[in-house]
C-alpha positions in Angstrom: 0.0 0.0 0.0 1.3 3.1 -1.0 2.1 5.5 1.9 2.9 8.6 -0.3 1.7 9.6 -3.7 1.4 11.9 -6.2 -0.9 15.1 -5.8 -2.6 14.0 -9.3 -4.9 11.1 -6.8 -7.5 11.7 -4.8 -7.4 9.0 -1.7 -10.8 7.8 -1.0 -10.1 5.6 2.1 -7.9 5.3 5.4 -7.0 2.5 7.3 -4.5 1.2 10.0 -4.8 -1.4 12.6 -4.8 -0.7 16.1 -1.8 1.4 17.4 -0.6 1.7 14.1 -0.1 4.9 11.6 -2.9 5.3 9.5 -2.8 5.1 5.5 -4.3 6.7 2.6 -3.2 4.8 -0.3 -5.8 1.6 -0.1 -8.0 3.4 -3.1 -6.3 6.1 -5.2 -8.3 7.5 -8.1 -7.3 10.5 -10.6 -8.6 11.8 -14.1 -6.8 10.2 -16.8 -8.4 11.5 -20.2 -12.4 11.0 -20.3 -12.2 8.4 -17.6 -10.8 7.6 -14.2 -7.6 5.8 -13.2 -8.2 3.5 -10.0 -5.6 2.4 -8.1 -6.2 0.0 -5.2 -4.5 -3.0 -3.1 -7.5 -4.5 -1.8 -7.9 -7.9 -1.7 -11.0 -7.7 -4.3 -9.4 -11.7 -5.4 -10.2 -12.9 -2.5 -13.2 -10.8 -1.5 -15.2 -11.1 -4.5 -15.0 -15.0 -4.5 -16.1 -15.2 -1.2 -19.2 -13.8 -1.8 -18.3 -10.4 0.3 -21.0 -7.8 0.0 -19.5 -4.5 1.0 -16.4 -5.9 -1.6 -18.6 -6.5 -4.2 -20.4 -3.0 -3.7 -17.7 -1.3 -3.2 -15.9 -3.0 -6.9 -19.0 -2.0 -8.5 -18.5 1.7 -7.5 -15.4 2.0 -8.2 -16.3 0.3 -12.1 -18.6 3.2 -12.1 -16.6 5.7 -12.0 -16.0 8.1 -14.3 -13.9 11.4 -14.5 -16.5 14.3 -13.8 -18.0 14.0 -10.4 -16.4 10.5 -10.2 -19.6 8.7 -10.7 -20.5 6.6 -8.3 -17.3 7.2 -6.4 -16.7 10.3 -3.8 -13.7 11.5 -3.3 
């Protein structure tokens, strides 16, 4: 997971485990073109599979996206 990154993203989630630092970099989006470039290191192969819901909504946001107003993802 990325702890730094270029101004360009918008970070659309934090997390950290107890005691620890937390981090930014789990779901990076920025405006490449007409669309949206997603980066994420979520476990989505795993989740998905499984039959996780909040994984599975969450996947189909951010395949909605798009690059004005992000779409179905806010930033």
């Amino acid at each position: 997971m990325p702890s730094t990154f270029d101004a360009g993203y918008t970070p659309l989630v934090e997390t950290a485990d107890t005691g620890m630092t937390p981090n930014r970099g789990g779901i990076l989006v920025a405006p490449l073109g007409s669309g949206t470039y997603v980066l994420t290191t979520l476990a989505f192969f795993r989740q998905l599979p499984a039959g996780n819901p909040g994984a599975a909504r969450l996947f189909i946001n951010l395949l909605s996206a798009s690059g004005e107003g992000r779409g179905g993802v806010a930033p």
